[in-house]
N, C-alpha and C positions, 0 to 999 in steps of 0.2 A: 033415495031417488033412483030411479032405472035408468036403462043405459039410455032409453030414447028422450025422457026428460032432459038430461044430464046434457045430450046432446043441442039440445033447444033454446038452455041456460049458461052451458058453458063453450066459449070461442077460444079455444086454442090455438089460433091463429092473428089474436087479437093484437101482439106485437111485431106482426110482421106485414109491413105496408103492400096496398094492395094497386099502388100506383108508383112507377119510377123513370127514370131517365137515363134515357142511352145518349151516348156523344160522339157521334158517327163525322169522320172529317170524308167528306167528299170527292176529294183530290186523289188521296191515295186507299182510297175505301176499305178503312180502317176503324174499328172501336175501342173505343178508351175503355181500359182496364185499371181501374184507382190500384195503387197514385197515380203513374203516367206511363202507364204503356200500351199502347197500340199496337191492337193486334189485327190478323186479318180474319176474318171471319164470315161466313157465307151464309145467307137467309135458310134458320131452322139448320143450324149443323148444330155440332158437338162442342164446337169452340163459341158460339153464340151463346147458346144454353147455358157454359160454364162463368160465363162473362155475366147473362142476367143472373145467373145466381150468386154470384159474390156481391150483386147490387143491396141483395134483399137480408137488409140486419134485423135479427130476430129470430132469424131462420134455424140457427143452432140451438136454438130452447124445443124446437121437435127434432122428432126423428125425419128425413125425409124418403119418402118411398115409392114415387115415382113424381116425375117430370116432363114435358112435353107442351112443344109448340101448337098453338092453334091456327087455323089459316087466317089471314087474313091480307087484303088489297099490296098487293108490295106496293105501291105508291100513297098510301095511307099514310106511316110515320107511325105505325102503333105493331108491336108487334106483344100479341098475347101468349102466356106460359100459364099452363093449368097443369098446377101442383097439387100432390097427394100426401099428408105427413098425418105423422100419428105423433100422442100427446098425452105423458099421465099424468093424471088428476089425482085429488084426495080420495086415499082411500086402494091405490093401486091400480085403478081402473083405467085402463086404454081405451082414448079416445081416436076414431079415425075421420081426419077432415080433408075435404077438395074446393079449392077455390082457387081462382084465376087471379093473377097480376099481369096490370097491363102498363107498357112500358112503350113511352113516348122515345122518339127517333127526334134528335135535336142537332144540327148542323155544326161543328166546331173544327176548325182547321186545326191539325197538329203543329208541335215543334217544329219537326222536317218540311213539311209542306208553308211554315211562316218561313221559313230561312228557305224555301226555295224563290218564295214571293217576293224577299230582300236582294234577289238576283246574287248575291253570293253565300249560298247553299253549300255548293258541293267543295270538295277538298278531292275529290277523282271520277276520272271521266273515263267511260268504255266504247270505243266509235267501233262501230262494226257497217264493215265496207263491201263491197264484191263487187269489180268489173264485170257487169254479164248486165244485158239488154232484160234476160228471162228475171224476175223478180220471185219466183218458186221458193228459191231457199229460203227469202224472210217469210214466207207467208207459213215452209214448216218450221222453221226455226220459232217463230210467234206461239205454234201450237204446243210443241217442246217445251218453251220456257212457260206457258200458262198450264201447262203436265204437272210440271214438278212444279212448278211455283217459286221457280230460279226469281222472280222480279222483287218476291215479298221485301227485300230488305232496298230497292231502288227507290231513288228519292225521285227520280223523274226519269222520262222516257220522250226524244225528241226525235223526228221524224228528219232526216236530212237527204242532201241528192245523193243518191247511191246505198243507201242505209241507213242505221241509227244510231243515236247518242244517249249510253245509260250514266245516270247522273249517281253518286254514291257519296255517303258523310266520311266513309273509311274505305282504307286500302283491303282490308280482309275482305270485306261485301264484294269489291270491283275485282278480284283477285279469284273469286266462287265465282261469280260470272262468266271471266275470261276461261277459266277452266271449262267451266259447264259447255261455253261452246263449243271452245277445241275439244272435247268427249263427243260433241250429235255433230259436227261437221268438221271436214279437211280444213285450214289458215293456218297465218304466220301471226306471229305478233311483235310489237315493237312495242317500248315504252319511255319513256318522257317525263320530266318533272320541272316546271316552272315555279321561283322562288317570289313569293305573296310579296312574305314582310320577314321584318328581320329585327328583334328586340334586342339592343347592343347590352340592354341591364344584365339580362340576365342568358343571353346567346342562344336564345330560342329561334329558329328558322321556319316558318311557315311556308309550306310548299304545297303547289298542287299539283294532283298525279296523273299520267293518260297515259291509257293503254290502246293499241291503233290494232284492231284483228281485222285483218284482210282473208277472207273467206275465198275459195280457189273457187273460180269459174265455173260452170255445168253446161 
């Protein structure tokens, strides 16, 4: 049979679904990466793409040789990936095929974002303050931390009078924060820990932690 027959009667791509499911949580616009982790990831990036492709099982019986998003509506809920893979048959013969998977955008709030919705989420708080009328420095300090992407591991972000409240699961996350600021602008910081709970079994203490940066005047 020739290569063009061959091509007509045999799918090499027959075990790898050509429809799947993304688990996008809203809150902190993040995608579920099986088993459970959530990542952050920006329409048609590098981290998107890596994310639909560990969706698609079957995948590792071809070889893969290119990949790429197709456009489509961002407010649609479908975002298509049109793959290129090659595939031997009986006989030695290399097959090359192209076909699209399209991948549904389905709404699921994470771990972090259900435990922020139970009102006791966080275990450390980052208040950032500055006496001054002028409100400039949040508006660069905003741009700064959306730069580097200082917020990715923030469970929540609350607007209060004089500045904001970064909400965090851990001391390490609130602790990168507080640095990152003090590195793009002049404060002081001050720190605090208030006791939860206290398990007498076995003398475990649960504590929550806040860090108070006061950011100098302009």
């Amino acid at each position: 049979m020739c290569v063009t027959c061959l091509r007509n009667h045999v799918d090499i791509t027959e075990n790898i679904p050509k429809q799947a499911v993304l688990h996008f949580c809203r809150n902190c616009e993040r995608y579920l990466q099986p088993p459970n982790e959530w990542i952050q990831a920006a329409l048609e990036s590098r981290e998107l793409l890596a994310i639909c492709l560990k969706k698609l099982k079957g995948l590792k019986e071809v070889k893969l040789v290119d990949a790429g998003f197709i456009w489509t509506e961002q407010h649609s809920k479908r975002i298509k990936v049109k793959l290129t893979v090659h595939g031997e048959i009986t006989g030695g013969t290399v097959l090359q095929q192209v076909f699209v998977v399209e991948f549904t955008v389905q709404n699921q709030m994470c771990n972090d974002c259900h435990r922020t919705e139970a009102k006791d989420f966080w275990r450390c708080l980052v208040q950032v303050r500055q006496r001054a009328e002028n409100k400039k420095t949040f508006y660069y300090l905003e741009q700064l931390i959306l730069k580097h992407k200082a917020h990715e591991n923030t469970l929540g972000i609350k607007p209060e009078h004089g500045g904001l409240d970064f909400f965090y699961a851990n001391d390490n996350h609130a602790r990168r924060m507080v640095d990152f600021l003090l590195t793009m602008v002049p404060g002081k910081v001050t720190t605090s820990k208030r006791l939860i709970s206290h398990d007498i079994h076995s003398n475990n203490y649960n504590y929550k932690y806040n860090w108070s940066v006061e950011i100098a005047p302009k």
